[in-house]
N, C-alpha and C positions, 0 to 999 in steps of 0.2 A: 476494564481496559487498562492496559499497562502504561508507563509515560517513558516507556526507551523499549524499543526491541536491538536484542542482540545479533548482530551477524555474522558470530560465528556458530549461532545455532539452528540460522535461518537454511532451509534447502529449495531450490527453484522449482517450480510444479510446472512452472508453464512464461515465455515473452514471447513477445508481439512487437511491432511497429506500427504506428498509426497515426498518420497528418502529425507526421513530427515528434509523436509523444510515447514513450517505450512504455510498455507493460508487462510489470511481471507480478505474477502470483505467485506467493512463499509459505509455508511451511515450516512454524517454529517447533523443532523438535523437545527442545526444553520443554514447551509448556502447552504443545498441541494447538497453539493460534493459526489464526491461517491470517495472511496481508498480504493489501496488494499496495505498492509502490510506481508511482508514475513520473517519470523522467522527461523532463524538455528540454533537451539540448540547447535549444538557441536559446535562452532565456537561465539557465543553469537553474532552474528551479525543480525541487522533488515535496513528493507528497508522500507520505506513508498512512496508511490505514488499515487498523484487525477490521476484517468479518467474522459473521458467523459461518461454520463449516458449510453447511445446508446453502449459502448465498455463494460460496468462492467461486465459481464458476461464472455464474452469472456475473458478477462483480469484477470477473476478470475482464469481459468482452464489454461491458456498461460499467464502467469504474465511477463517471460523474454520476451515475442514478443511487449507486451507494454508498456515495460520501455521507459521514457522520452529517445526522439534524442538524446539529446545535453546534456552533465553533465556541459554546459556553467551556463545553469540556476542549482541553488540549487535546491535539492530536498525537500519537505515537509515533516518536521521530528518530531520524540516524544519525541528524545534521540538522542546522538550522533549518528550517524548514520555510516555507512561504504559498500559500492559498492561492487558486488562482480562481 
């Protein structure tokens, strides 16, 4: 897993809204990852996370069921980041 995704090499596959919190699924062309990113407006807080290809889907419409095990490893970020 990478420790920065770039975006300008990111492409949108797919957003949503949902109880507040946007969802998009991406697309790194550089390097064939796929991530999904969750936004909370009222709270200014984002999340970034790779999947694997075979999960993006699912992990787009269930993003908490596929967050990383372990917050041992860093997460893959844009911006400072913050867990919720």
């Amino acid at each position: 897993m990478s420790t920065a995704l770039s975006l300008d090499s990111r492409r949108e596959l797919a957003h949503r809204l949902s109880g507040g919190i946007e969802v998009t699924l991406y697309w790194c062309e550089r390097d064939g990852t796929t991530s999904v990113e969750l936004w909370h407006a009222a709270s200014e807080e984002r999340l970034v996370f790779e999947v694997a290809h075979e999960h993006a889907l699912e992990a787009f419409y269930h993003p908490f069921a596929h967050l990383p095990r372990t917050f041992d490893e860093p997460l893959p970020t844009l911006e400072v980041e913050a867990a919720w």
